[in-house]
C-alpha positions as a Markdown table, in Angstrom:
| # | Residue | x | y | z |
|---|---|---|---|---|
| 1 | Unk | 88.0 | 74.7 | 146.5 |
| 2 | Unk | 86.4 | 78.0 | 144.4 |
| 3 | Unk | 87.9 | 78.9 | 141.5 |
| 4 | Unk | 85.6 | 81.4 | 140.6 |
| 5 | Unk | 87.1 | 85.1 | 140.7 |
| 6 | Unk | 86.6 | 88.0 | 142.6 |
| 7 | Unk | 85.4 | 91.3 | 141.1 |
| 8 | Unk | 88.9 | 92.7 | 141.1 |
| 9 | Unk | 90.4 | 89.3 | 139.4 |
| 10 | Unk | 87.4 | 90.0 | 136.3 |
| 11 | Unk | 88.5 | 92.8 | 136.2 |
| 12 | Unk | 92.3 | 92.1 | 135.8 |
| 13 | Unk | 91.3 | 89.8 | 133.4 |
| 14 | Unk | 89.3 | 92.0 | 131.3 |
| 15 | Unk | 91.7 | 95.2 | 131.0 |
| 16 | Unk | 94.9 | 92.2 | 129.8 |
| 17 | Unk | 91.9 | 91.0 | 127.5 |
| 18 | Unk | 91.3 | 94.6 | 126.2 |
| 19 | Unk | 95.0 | 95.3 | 126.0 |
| 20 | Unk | 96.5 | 92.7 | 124.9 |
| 21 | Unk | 94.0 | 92.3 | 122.0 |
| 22 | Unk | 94.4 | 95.9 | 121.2 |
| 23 | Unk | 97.7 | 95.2 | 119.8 |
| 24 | Unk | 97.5 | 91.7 | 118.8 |
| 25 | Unk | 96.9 | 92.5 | 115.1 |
| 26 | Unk | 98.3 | 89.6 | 112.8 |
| 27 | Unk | 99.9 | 92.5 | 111.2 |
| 28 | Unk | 101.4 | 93.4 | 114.4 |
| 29 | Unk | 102.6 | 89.6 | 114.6 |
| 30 | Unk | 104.3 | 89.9 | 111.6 |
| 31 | Unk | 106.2 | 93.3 | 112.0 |
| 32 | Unk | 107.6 | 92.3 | 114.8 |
| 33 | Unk | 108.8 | 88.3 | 113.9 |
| 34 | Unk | 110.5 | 90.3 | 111.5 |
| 35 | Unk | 112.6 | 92.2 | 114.1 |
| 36 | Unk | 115.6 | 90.0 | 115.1 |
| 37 | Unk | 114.5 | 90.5 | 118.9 |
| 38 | Unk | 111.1 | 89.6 | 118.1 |
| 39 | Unk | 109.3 | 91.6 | 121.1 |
| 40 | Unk | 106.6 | 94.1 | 120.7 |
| 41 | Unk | 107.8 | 97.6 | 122.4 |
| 42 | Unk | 104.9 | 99.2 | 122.1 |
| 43 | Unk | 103.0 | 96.4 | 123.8 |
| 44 | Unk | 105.8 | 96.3 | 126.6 |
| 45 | Unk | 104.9 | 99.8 | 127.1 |
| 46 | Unk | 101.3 | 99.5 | 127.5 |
| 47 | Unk | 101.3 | 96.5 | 130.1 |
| 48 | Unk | 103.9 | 98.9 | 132.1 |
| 49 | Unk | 101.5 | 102.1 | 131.8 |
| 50 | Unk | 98.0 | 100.2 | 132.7 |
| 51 | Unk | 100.2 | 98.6 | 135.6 |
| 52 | Unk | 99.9 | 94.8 | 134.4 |
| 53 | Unk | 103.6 | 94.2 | 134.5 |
| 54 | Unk | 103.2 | 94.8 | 138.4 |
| 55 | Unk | 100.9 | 92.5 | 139.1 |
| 56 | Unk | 102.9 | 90.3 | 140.9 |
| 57 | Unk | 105.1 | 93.1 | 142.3 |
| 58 | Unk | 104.9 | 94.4 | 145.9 |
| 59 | Unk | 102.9 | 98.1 | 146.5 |
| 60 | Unk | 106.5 | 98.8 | 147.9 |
| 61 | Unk | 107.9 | 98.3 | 144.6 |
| 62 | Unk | 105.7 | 99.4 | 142.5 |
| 63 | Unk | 103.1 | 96.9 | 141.7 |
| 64 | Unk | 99.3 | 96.5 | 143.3 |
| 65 | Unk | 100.7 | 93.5 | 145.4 |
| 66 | Unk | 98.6 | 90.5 | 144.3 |
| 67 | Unk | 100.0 | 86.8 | 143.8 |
| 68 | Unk | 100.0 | 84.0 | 141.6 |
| 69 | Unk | 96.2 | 83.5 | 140.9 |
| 70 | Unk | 96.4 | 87.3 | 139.5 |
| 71 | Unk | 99.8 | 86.5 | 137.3 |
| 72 | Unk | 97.8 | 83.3 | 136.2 |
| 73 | Unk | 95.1 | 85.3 | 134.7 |
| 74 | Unk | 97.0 | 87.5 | 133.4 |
| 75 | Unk | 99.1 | 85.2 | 131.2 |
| 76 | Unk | 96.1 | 83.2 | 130.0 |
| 77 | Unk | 95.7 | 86.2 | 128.1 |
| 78 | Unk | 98.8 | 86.7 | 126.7 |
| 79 | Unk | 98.6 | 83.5 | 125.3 |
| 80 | Unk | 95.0 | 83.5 | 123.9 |
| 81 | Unk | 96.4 | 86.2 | 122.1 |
| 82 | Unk | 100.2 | 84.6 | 121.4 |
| 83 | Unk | 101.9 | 87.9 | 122.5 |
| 84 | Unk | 105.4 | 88.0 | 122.1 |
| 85 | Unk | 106.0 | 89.7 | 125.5 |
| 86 | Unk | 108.4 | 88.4 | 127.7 |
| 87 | Unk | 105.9 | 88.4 | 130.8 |
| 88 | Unk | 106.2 | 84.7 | 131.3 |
| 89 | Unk | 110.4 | 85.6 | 131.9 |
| 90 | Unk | 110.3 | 88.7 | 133.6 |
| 91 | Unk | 107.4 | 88.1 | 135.8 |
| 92 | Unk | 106.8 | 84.2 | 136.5 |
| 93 | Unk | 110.7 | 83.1 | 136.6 |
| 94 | Unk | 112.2 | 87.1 | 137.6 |
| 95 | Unk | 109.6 | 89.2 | 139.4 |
| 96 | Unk | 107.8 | 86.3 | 142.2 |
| 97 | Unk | 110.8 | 84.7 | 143.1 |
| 98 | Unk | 113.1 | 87.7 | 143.7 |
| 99 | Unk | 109.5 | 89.6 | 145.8 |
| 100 | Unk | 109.3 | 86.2 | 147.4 |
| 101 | Unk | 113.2 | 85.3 | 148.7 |
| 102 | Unk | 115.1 | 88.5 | 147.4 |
| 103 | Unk | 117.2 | 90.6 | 150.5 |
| 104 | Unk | 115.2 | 93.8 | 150.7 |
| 105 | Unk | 118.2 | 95.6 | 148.6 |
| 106 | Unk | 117.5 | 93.4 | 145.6 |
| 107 | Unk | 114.0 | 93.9 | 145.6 |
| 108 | Unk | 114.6 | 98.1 | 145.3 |
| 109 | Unk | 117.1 | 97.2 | 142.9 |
| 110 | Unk | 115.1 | 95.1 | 140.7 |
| 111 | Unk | 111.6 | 95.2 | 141.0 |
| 112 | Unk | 110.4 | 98.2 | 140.2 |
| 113 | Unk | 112.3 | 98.8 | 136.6 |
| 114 | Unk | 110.4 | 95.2 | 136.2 |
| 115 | Unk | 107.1 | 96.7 | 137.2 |
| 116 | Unk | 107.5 | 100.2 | 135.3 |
| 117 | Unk | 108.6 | 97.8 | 132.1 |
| 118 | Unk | 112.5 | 99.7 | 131.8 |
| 119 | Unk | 114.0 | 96.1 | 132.0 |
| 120 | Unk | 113.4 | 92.2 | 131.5 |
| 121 | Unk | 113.9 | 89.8 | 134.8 |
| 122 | Unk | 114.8 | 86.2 | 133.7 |
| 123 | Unk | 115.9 | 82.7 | 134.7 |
| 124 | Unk | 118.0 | 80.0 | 133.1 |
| 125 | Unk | 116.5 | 77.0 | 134.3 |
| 126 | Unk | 117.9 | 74.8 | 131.3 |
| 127 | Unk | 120.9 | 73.1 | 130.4 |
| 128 | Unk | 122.2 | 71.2 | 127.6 |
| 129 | Unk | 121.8 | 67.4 | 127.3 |
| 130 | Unk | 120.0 | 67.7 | 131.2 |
| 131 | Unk | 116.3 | 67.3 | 130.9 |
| 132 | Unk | 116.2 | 67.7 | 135.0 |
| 133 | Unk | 115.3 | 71.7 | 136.0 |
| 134 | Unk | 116.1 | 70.5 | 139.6 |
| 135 | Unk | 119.4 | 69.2 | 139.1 |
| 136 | Unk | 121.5 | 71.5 | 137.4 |
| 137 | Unk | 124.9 | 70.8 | 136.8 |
| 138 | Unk | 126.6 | 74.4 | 135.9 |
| 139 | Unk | 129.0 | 74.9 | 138.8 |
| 140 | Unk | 129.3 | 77.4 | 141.3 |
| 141 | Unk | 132.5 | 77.8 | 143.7 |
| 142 | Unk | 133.8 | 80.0 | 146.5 |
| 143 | Unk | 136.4 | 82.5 | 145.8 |
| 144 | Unk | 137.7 | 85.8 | 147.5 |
| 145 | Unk | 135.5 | 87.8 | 145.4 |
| 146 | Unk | 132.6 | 85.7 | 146.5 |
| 147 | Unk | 131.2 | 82.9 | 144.3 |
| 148 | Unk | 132.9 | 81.8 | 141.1 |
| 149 | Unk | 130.3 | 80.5 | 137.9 |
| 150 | Unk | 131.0 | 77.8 | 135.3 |
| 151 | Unk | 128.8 | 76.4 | 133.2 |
| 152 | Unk | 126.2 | 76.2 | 130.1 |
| 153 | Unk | 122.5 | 77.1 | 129.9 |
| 154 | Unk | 120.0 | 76.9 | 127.0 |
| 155 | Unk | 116.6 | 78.1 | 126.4 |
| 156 | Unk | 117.1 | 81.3 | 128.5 |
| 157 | Unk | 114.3 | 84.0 | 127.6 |
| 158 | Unk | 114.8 | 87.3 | 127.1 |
| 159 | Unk | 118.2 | 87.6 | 128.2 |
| 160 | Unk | 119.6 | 90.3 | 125.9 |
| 161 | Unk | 117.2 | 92.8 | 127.2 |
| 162 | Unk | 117.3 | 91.7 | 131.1 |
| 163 | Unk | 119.0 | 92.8 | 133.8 |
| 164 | Unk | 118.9 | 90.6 | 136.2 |
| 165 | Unk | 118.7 | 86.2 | 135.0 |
| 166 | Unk | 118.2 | 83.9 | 138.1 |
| 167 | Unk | 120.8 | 81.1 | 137.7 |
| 168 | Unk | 120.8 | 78.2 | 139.9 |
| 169 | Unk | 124.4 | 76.4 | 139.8 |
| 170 | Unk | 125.4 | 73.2 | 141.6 |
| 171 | Unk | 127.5 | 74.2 | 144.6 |
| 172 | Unk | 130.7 | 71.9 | 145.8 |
| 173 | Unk | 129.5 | 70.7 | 148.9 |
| 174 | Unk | 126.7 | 69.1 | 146.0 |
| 175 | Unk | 124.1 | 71.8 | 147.5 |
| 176 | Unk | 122.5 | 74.4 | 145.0 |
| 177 | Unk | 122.5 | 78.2 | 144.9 |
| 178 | Unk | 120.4 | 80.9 | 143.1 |
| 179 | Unk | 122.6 | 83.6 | 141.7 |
| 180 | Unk | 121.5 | 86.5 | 140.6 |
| 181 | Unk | 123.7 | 87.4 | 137.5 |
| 182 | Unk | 124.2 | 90.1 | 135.0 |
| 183 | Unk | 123.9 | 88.4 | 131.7 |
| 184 | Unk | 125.9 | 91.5 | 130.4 |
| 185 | Unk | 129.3 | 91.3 | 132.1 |
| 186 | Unk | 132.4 | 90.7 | 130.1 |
| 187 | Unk | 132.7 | 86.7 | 130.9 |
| 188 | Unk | 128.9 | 85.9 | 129.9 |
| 189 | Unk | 128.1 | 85.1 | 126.4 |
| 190 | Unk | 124.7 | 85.1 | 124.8 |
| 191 | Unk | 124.3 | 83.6 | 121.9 |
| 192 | Unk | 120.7 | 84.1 | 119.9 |
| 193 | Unk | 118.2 | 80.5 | 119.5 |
| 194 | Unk | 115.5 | 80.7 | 117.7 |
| 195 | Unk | 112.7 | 78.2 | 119.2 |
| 196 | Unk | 109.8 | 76.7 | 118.0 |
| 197 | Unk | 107.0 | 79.1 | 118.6 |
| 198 | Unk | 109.8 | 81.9 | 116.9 |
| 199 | Unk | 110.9 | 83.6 | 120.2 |
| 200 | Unk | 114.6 | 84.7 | 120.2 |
| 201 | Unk | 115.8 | 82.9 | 123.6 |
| 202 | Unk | 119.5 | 82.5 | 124.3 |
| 203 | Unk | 122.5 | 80.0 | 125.0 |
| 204 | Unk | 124.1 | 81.6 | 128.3 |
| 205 | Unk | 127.7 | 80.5 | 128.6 |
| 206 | Unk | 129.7 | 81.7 | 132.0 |
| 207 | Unk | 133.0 | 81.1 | 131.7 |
| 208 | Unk | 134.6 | 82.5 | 135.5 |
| 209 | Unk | 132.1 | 84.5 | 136.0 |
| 210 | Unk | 132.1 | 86.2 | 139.5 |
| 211 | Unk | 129.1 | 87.6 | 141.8 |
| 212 | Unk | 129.5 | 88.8 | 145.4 |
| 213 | Unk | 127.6 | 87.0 | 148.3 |
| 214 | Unk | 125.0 | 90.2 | 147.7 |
| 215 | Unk | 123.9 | 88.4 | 144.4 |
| 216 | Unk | 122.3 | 85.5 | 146.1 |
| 217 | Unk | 119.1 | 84.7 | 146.1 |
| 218 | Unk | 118.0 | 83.5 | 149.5 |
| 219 | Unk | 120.4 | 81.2 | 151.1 |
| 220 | Unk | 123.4 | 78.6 | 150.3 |
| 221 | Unk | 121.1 | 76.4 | 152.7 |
| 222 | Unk | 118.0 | 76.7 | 151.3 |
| 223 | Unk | 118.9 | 76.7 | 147.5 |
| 224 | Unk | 117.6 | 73.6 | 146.7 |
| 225 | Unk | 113.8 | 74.0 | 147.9 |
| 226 | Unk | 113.9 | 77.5 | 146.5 |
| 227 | Unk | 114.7 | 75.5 | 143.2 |
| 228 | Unk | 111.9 | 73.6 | 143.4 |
| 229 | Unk | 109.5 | 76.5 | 144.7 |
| 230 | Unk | 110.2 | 78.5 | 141.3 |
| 231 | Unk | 110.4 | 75.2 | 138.9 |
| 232 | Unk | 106.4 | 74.5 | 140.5 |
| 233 | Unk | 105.3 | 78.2 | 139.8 |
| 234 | Unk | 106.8 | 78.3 | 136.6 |
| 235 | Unk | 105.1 | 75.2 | 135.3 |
| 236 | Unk | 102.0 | 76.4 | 136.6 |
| 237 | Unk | 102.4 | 80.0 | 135.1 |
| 238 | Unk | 103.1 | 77.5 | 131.1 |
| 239 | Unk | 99.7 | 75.6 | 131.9 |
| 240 | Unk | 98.3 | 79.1 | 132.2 |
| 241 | Unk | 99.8 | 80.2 | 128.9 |
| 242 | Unk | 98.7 | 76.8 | 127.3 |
| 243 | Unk | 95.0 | 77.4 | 128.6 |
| 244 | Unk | 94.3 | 80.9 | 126.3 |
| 245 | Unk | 96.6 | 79.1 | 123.3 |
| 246 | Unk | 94.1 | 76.2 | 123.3 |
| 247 | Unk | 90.8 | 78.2 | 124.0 |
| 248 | Unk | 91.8 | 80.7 | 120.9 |
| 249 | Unk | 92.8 | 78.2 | 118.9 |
| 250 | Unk | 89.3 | 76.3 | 119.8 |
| 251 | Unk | 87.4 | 79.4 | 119.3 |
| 252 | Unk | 89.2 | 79.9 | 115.7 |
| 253 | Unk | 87.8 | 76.1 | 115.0 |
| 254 | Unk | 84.5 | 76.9 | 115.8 |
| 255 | Unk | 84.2 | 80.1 | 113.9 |
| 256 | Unk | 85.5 | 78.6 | 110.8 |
| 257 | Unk | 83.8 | 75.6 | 110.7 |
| 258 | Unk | 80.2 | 76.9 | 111.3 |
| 259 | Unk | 81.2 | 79.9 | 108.2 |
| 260 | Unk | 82.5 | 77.2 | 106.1 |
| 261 | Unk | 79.9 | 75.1 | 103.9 |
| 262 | Unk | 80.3 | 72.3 | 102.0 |
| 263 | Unk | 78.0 | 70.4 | 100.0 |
| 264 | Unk | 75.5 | 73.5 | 101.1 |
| 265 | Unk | 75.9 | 72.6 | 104.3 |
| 266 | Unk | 78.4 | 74.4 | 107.2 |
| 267 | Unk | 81.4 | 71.9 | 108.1 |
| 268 | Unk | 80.0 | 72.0 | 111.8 |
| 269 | Unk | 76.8 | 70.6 | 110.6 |
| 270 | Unk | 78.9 | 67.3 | 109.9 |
| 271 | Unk | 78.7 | 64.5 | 112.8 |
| 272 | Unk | 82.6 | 64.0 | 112.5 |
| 273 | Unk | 83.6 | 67.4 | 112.6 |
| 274 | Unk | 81.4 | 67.8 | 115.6 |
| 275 | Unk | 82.6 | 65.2 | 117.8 |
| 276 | Unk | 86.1 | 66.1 | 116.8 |
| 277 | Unk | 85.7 | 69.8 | 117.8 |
| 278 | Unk | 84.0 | 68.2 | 120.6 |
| 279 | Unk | 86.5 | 66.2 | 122.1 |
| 280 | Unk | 88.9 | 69.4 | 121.5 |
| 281 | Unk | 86.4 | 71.7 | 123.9 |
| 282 | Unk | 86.7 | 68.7 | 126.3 |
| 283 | Unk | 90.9 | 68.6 | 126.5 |
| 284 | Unk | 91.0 | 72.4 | 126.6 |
| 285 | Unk | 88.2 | 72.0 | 129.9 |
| 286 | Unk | 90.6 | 69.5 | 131.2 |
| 287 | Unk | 93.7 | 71.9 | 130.8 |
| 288 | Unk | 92.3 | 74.8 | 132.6 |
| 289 | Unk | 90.7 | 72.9 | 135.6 |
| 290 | Unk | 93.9 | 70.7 | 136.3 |
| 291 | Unk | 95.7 | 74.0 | 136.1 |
| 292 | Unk | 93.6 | 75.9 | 137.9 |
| 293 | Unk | 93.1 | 73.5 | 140.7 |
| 294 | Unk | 97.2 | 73.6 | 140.9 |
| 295 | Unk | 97.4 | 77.1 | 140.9 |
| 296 | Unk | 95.0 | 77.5 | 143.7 |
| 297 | Unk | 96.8 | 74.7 | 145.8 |
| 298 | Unk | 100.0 | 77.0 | 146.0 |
| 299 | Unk | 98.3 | 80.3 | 146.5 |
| 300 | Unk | 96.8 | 78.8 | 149.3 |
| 301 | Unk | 100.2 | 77.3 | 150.7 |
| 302 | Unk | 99.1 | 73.7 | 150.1 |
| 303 | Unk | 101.0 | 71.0 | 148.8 |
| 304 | Unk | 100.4 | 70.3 | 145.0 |
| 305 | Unk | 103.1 | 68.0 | 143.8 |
| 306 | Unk | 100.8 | 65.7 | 142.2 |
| 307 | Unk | 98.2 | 68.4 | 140.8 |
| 308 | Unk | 101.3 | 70.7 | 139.0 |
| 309 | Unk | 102.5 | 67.2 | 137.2 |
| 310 | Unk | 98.5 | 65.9 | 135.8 |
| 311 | Unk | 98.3 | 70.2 | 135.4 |
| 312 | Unk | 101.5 | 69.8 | 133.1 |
| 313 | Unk | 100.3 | 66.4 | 131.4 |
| 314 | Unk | 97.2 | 67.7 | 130.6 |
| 315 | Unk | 98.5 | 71.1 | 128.9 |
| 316 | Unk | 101.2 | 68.5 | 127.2 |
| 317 | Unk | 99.3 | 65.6 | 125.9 |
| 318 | Unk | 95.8 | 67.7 | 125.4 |
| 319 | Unk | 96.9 | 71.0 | 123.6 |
| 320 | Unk | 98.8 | 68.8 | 120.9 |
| 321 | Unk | 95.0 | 67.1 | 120.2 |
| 322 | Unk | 93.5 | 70.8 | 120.5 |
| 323 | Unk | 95.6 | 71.9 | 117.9 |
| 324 | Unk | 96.5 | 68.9 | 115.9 |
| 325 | Unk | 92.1 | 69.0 | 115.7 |
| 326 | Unk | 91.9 | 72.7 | 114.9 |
| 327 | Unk | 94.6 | 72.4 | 112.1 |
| 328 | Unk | 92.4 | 69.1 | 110.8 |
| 329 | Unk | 89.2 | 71.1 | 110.9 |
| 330 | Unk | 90.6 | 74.2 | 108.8 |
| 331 | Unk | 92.1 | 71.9 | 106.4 |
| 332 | Unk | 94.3 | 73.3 | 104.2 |
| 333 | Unk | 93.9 | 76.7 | 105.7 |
| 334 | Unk | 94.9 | 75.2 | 108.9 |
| 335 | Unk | 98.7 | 74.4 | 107.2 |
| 336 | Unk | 98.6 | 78.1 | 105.3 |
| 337 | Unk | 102.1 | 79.8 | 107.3 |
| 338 | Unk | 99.7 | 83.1 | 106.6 |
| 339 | Unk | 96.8 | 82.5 | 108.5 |
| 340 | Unk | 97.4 | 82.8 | 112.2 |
| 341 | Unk | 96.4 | 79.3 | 113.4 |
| 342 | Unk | 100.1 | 78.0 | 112.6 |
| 343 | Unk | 101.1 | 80.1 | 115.8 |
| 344 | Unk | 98.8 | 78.5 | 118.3 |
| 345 | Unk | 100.2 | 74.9 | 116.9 |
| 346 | Unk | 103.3 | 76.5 | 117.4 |
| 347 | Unk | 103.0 | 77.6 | 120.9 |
| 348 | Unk | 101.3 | 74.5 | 122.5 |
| 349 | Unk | 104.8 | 72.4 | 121.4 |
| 350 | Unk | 106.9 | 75.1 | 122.7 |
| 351 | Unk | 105.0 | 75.3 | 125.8 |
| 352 | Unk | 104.4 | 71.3 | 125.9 |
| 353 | Unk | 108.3 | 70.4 | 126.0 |
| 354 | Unk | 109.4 | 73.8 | 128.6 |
| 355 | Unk | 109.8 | 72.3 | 132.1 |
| 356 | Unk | 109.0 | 68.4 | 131.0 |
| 357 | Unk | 107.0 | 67.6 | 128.5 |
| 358 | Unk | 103.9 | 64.1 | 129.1 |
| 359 | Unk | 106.2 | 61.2 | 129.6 |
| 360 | Unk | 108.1 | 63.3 | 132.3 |
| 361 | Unk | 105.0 | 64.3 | 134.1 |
| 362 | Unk | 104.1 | 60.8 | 133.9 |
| 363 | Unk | 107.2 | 60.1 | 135.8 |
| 364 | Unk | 107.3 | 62.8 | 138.2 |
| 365 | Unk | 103.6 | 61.2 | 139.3 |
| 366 | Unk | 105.0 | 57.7 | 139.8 |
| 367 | Unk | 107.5 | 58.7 | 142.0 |
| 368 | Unk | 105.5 | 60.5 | 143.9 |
| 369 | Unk | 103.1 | 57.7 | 143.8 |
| 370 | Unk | 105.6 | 55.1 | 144.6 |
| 371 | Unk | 107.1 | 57.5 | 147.8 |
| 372 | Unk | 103.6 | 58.0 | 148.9 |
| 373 | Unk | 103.1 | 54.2 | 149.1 |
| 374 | Unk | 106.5 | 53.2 | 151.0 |
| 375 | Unk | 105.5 | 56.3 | 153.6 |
| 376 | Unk | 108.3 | 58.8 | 152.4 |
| 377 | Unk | 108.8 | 62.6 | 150.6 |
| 378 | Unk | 109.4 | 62.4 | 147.0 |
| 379 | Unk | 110.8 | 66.0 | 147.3 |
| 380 | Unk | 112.2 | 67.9 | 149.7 |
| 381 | Unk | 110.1 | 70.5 | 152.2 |
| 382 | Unk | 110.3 | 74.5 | 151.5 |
| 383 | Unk | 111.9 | 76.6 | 153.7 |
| 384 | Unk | 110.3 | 77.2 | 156.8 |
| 385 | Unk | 107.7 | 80.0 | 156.4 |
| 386 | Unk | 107.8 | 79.5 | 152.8 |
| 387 | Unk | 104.1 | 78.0 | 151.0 |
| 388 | Unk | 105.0 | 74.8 | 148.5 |
């Protein structure tokens, strides 16, 4: 197991580094949390033109064709530097699923707008008063049009400016199917949600909404491990996020309290303050290895139940220490809504509750402890051909 990168992985990570910093001015920040859609353009833009957005994306459609490791690194970046991009939406839960199971007409039709940055790619993995991502229970029936949509979803990102969101619906015959769905047709409503860390994400209502058998996403048969397949890369892809939000918000820490003196002295020369911040560098170590050791399991096609759930835990229970410790450290600068600390706090709880926050990791794992014991699967297999 090697988890250090190649040349052209430092280098990946380098140019979203240089980029993403480049426009990452708190002024920035603040123009655009004052725009009701709250999603910097102009940084859109720039991902698109240095080809970042196409990471993920097939040289056939646009992108330079590398995987998950590459997206990874990418969106460590973007939230080291608590972009509000929609990369996380349009690349993790639109762009690898759809290059992974789409038909070969969905792929020409989608991915390369994606990749060039001319539209958003989502999927609405939540529901109302169902904490389960695997077990949705919006509706989906046969009719002579093709497949018939009922149903609620919350917490869908940037589906006002996507073209395509990935909605999984709960068939009759108690099987699951991926829909691809236009969230602007007449009998879809959006309506705006403003969440924790400030992004504008939607309540998706589908009242009778219709999508031909073109519009699925693999296969009535397979819908249920496809589920799961997205679900584990998308968790993996917020433990990536939660890895730059907690190093940045470290690095802030450390800054300050080695500038700041008191009583003539800086605060880190203090023996609490330094085991505090201590401890801090110690949970942000533990985030990026569990995550990275679950990312690497499913770019190599292995099976990494287990290590996406302690990955999860880990970017759950130890961000809120990171930055329940940096905001301690700063003291009352850490509280100030001005200084740009409030926004890492911010993101580690929105990314801490997405997908199952500690105590349902902590389930997940005995489950899968409990099935591994009595001999059985606590999930079902992928589709053949298809890596866990």
């Amino acid at each position: 197991m090697d988890f250090a990168y190649s040349a052209d992985q430092s280098s990946l990570r380098d140019l979203a580094r240089r980029v993403l910093s480049d426009h990452g001015s708190t002024q920035r920040l603040v123009e655009v949390e004052a725009d009701p859609e709250r999603i910097d353009r102009r940084l859109w833009a720039e991902l698109a033109r240095t080809g970042l957005l196409g990471v993920c994306v097939p040289e056939a459609h646009g992108g330079s064709g590398m995987g998950l490791v590459e997206l990874c690194i990418l969106l460590e970046q973007v939230g080291r530097t608590v972009a509000p991009v929609p990369v996380f939406a349009t690349l993790a839960l639109g762009a690898v699923p759809i290059a992974e199971f789409g038909t070969e007409p969905q792929r020409s039709r989608l991915l390369p707008g994606a990749a060039a940055g001319e539209h958003f790619l989502s999927a609405a993995l939540i529901e109302p008063r169902n904490p389960d991502p695997l077990a949705p229970v919006t509706r989906a029936s046969r009719d002579s049009a093709g497949w018939r949509i009922d149903g609620v979803k919350i917490c869908v990102p940037a589906a006002a400016g996507a073209r395509t969101v990935i909605v999984p619906a709960r068939t009759g015959g108690d099987e699951i199917v991926l829909l691809l769905v236009d969230p602007h047709q007449p009998r879809v409503t959006l309506e705006r949600m403003e969440t924790t860390n400030r992004e504008t994400q939607y309540r998706m209502s589908l009242e009778g909404v219709t999508v031909s058998d073109d519009d699925v996403l693999g296969s009535t048969g397979t819908g249920r491990d496809l589920l799961d397949w997205i679900v584990d890369r998308a968790t993996v892809a917020l433990c990536s996020m939660q890895v730059g939000v907690t190093e940045e918000a470290l690095r802030m820490t450390a800054q300050y309290t080695s500038t700041r003196e008191q009583f003539d002295r800086p605060l880190a020369a203090f023996q609490a303050v330094a085991q505090r911040a201590a401890d801090a560098y110690i949970d942000t170590e533990g985030i990026r290895l569990t995550t990275l050791e679950a990312v690497w399991l499913l770019a190599q096609g292995l099976p990494a139940n287990r290590e996406i759930a302690v990955a999860k835990f880990w970017a759950s229970e130890g961000a809120q220490r990171v930055v329940h410790a940096a905001q301690h450290l700063h003291g009352g600068v850490g509280v100030d809504l001005t200084y740009p600390l409030h926004r890492y706090f911010l993101w580690a709880k929105q990314i801490e509750l997405n997908l199952g926050a500690g105590t349902a990791q902590l389930k997940r794992l005995g489950a899968l402890l409990a099935d591994e014991a009595a001999g059985t699967e606590a999930v079902s297999q992928p589709p053949a051909g298809v890596a866990r």
